[in-house]
Backbone as CSV, one residue per row, in Angstrom:
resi,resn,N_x,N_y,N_z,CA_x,CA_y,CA_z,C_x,C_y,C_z
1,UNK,52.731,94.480,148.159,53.478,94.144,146.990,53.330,95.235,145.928
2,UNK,54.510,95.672,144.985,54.386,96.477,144.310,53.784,96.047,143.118
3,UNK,52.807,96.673,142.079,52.656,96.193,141.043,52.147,96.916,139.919
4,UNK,53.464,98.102,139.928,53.951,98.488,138.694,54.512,97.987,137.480
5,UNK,54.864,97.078,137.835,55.804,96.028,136.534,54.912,95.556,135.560
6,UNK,55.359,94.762,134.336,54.654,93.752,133.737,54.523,92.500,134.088
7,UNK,53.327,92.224,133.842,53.074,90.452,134.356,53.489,89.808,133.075
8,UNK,53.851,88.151,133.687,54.330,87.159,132.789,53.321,87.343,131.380
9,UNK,51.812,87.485,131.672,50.982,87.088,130.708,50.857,88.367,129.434
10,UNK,51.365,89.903,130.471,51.225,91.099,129.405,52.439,90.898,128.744
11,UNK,53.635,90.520,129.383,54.674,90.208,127.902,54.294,89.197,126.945
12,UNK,53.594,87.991,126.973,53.591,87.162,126.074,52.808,87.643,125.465
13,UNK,51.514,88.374,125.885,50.756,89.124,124.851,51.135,90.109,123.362
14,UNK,52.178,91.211,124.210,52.842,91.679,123.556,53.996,91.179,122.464
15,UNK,54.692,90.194,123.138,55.451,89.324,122.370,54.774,88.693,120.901
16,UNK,53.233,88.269,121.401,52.436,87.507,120.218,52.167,88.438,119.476
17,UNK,51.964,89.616,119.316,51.298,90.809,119.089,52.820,91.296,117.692
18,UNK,53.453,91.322,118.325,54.835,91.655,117.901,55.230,90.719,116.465
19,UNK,55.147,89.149,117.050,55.530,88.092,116.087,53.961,88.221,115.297
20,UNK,53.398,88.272,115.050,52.160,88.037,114.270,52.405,89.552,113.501
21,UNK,52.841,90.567,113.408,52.903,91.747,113.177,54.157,91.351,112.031
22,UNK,55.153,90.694,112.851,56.429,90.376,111.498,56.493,89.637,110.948
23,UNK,55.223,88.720,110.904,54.755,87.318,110.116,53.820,88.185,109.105
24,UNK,52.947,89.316,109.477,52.252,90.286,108.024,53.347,91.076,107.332
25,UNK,54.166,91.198,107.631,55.178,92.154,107.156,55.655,90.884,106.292
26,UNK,55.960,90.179,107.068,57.024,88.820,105.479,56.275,88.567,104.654
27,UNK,54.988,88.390,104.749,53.915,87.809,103.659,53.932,89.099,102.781
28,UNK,53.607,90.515,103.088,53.587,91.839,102.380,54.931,91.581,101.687
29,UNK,56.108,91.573,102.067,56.806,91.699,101.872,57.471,90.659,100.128
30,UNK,56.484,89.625,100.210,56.799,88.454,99.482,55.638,88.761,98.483
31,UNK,54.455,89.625,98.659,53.283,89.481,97.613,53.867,90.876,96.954
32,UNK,54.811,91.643,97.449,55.325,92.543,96.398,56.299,92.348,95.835
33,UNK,57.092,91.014,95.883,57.998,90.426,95.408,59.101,91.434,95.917
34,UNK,59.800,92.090,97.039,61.068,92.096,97.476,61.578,90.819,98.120
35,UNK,60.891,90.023,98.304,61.551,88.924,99.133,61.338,87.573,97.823
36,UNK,61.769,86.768,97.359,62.032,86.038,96.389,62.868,84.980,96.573
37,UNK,61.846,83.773,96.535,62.711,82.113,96.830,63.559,82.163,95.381
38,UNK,64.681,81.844,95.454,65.537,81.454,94.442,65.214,80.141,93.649
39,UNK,64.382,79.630,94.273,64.430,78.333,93.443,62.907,78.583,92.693
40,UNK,61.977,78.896,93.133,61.259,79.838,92.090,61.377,80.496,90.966
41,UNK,60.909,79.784,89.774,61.172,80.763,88.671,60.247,82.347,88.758
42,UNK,61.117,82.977,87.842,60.550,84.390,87.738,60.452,84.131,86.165
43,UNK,59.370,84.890,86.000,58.962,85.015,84.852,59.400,86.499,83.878
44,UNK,60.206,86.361,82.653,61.181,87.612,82.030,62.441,87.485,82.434
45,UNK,62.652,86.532,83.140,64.380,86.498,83.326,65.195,85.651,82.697
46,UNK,66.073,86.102,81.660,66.417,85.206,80.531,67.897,84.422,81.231
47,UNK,67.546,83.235,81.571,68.931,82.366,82.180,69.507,81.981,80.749
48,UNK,70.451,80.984,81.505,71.386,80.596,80.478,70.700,79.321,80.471
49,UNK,70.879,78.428,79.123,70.017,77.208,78.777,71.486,76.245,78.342
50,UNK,71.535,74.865,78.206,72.080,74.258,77.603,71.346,73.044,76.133
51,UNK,71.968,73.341,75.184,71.775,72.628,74.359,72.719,71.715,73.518
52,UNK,72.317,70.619,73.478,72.984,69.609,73.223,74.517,70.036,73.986
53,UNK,74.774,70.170,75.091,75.869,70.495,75.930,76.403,71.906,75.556
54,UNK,76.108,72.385,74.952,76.526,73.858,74.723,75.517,75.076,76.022
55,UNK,76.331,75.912,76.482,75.686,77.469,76.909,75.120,77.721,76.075
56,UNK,73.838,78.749,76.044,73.487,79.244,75.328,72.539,80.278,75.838
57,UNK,72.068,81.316,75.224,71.003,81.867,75.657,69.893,82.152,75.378
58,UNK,68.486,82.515,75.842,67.218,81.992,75.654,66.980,83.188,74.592
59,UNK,67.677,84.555,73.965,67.574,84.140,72.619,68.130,83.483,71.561
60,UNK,68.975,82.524,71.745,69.411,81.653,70.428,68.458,80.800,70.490
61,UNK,67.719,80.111,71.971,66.637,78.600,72.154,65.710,79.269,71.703
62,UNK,65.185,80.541,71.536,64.290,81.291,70.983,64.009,80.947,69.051
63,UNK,65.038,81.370,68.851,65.193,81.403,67.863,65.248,79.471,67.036
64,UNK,66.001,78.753,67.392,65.707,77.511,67.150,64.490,76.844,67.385
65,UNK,63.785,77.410,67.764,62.549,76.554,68.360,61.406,77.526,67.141
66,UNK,61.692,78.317,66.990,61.181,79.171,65.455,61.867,78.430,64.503
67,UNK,62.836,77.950,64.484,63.212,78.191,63.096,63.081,75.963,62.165
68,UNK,62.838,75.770,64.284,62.235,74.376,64.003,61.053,74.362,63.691
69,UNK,60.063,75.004,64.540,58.344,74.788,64.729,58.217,75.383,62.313
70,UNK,59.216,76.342,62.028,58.952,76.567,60.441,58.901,74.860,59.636
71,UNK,60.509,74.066,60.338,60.294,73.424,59.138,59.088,72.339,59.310
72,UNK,58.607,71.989,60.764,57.887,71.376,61.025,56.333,70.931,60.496
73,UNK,55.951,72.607,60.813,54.922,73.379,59.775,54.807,73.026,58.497
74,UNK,55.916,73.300,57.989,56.049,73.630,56.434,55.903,71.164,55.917
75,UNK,56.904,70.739,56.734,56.401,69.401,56.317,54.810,68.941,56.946
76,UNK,54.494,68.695,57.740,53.256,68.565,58.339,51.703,69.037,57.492
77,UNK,51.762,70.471,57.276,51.158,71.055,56.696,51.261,71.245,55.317
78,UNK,52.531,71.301,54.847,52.286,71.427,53.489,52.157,72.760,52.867
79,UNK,52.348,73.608,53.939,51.467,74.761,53.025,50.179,74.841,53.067
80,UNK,49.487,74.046,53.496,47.812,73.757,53.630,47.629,73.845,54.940
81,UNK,48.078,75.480,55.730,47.530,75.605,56.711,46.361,76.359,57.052
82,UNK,45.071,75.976,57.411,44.279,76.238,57.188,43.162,77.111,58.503
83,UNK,44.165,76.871,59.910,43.393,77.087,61.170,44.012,78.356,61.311
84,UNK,43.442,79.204,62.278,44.260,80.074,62.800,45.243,80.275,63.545
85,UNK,44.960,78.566,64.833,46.283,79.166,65.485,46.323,77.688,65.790
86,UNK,48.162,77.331,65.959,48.071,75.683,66.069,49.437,75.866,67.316
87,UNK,49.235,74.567,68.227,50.659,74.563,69.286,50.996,73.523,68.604
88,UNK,52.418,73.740,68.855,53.509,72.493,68.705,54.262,72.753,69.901
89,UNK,54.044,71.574,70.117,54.849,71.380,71.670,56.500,71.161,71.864
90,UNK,57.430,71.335,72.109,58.967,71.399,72.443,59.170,69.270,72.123
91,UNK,57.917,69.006,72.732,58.132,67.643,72.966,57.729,67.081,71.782
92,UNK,57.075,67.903,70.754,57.036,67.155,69.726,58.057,67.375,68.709
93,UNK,58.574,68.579,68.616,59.997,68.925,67.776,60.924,68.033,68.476
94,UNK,61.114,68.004,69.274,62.146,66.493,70.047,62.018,65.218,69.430
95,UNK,60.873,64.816,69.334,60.791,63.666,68.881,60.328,63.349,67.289
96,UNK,60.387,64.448,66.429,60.389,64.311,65.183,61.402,64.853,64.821
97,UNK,62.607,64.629,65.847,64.098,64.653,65.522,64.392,66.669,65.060
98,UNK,63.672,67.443,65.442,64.003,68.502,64.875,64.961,69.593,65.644
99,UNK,64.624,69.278,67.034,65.534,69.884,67.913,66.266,68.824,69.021
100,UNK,67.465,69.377,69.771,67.754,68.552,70.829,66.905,68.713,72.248
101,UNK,67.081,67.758,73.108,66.428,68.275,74.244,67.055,69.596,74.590
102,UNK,66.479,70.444,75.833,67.008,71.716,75.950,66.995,71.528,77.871
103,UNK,68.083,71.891,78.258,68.396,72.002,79.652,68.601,72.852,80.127
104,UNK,68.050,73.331,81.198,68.625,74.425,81.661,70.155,74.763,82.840
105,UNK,70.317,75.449,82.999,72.069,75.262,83.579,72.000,74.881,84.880
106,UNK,70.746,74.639,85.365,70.789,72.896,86.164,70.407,71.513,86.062
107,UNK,71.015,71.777,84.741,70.407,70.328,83.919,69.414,69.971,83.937
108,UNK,68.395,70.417,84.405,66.952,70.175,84.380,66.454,70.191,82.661
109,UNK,65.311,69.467,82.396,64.733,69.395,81.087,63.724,70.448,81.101
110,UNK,63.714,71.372,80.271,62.533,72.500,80.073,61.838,71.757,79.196
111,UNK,60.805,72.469,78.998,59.413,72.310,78.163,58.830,73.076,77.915
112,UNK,57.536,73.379,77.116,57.421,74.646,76.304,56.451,74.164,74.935
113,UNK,56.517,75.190,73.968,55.487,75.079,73.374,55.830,76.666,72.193
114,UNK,54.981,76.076,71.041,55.639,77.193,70.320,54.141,77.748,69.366
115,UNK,53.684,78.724,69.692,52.422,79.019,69.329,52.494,79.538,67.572
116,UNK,51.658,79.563,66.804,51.661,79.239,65.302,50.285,80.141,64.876
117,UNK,50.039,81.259,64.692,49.292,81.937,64.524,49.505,82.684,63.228
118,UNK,47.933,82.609,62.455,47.703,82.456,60.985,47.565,84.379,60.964
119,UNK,48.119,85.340,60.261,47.452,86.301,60.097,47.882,86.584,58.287
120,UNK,46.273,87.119,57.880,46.412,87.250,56.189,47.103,85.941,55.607
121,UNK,48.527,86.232,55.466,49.108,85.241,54.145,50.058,84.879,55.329
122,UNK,50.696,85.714,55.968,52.068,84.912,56.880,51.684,84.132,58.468
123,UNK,52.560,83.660,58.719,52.262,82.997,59.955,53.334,83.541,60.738
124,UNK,52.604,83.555,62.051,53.621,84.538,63.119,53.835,82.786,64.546
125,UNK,55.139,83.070,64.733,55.488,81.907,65.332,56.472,82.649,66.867
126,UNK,55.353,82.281,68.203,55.871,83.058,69.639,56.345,81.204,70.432
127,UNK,57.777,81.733,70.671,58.087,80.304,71.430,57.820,80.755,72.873
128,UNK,57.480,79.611,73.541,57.419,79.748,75.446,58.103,78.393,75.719
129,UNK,58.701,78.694,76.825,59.670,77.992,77.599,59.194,77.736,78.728
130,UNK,59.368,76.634,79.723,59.540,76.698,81.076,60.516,75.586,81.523
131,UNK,61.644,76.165,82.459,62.353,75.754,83.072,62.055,75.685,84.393
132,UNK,63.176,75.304,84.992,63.224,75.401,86.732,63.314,76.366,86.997
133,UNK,64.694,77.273,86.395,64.491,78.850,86.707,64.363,79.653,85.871
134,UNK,62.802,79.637,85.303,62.606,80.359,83.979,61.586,80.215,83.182
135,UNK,60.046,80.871,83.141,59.440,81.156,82.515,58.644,82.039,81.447
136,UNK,58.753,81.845,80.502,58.705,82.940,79.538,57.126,83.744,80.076
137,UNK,57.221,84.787,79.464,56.286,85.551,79.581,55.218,85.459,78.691
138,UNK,53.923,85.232,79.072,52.809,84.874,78.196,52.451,83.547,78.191
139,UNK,53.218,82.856,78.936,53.421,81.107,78.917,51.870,80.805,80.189
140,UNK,51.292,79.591,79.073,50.111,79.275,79.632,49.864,77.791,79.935
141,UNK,49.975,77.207,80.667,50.423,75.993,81.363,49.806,74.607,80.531
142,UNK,48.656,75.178,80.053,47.236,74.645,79.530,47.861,74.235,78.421
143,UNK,49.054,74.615,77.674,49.098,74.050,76.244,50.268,73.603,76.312
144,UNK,50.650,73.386,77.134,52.291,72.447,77.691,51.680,70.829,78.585
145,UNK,52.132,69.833,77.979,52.026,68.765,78.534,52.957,67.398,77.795
């Protein structure tokens, strides 16, 4: 009998050898982010948001969520702010009537948080967002609930 050829067992070897080789390549491929689930948010990618049924974009929700977390501040506090750095949560401007809920353009409800940091005399005010497809940058999970 001749037995130059390959046996049944050296192809499956090779075969396994092969698939385990393009199963490290997809994982590489995904921890350098060329490969990217869509339904995964990316973080810096400014989608489109809806508010109170309007398009809009995440700098105008930017900007409202500043220009709420001010008056919020300003009643709450009084002017007698005294800490260095305070969160107000998206969910609490919602429900002290200051903003509308905020959706994103799959109607999903975002959430978020708007950080309030004391320096000298002024106060510096950074909003964070998270959507379904869309997380702001700097956004820390820990002060969203």
């Amino acid at each position: 009998m001749n037995k130059k050829g390959w046996t049944l067992v050296g192809e499956l070897v090779v075969f396994l050898i092969i698939v385990i080789g393009l199963i490290y390549a997809v994982y590489g491929l995904g921890v350098l982010g060329l490969i990217r689930n869509s339904d995964k948010p990316t973080p810096g990618v400014k989608p489109q948001l809806i508010i109170s049924g309007r398009i809009v974009n995440y700098e105008v929700v930017e900007e409202n969520l500043i220009e709420a977390t001010r008056n919020y501040v300003y009643q709450k506090y009084n002017d007698s702010f005294n800490g260095d750095t305070i969160i107000v949560r998206v969910n609490t401007l919602i429900e002290s009537g200051y903003i509308s809920t905020i959706r994103d353009n799959k109607n999903k409800k975002c959430s978020g948080y708007v950080k309030v940091n004391k320096n000298d005399y002024n106060l510096e005010y950074k909003p964070y967002l998270k959507c379904s497809n869309y997380i702001s940058v700097g956004y820390e999970n820990d002060y969203d609930w």
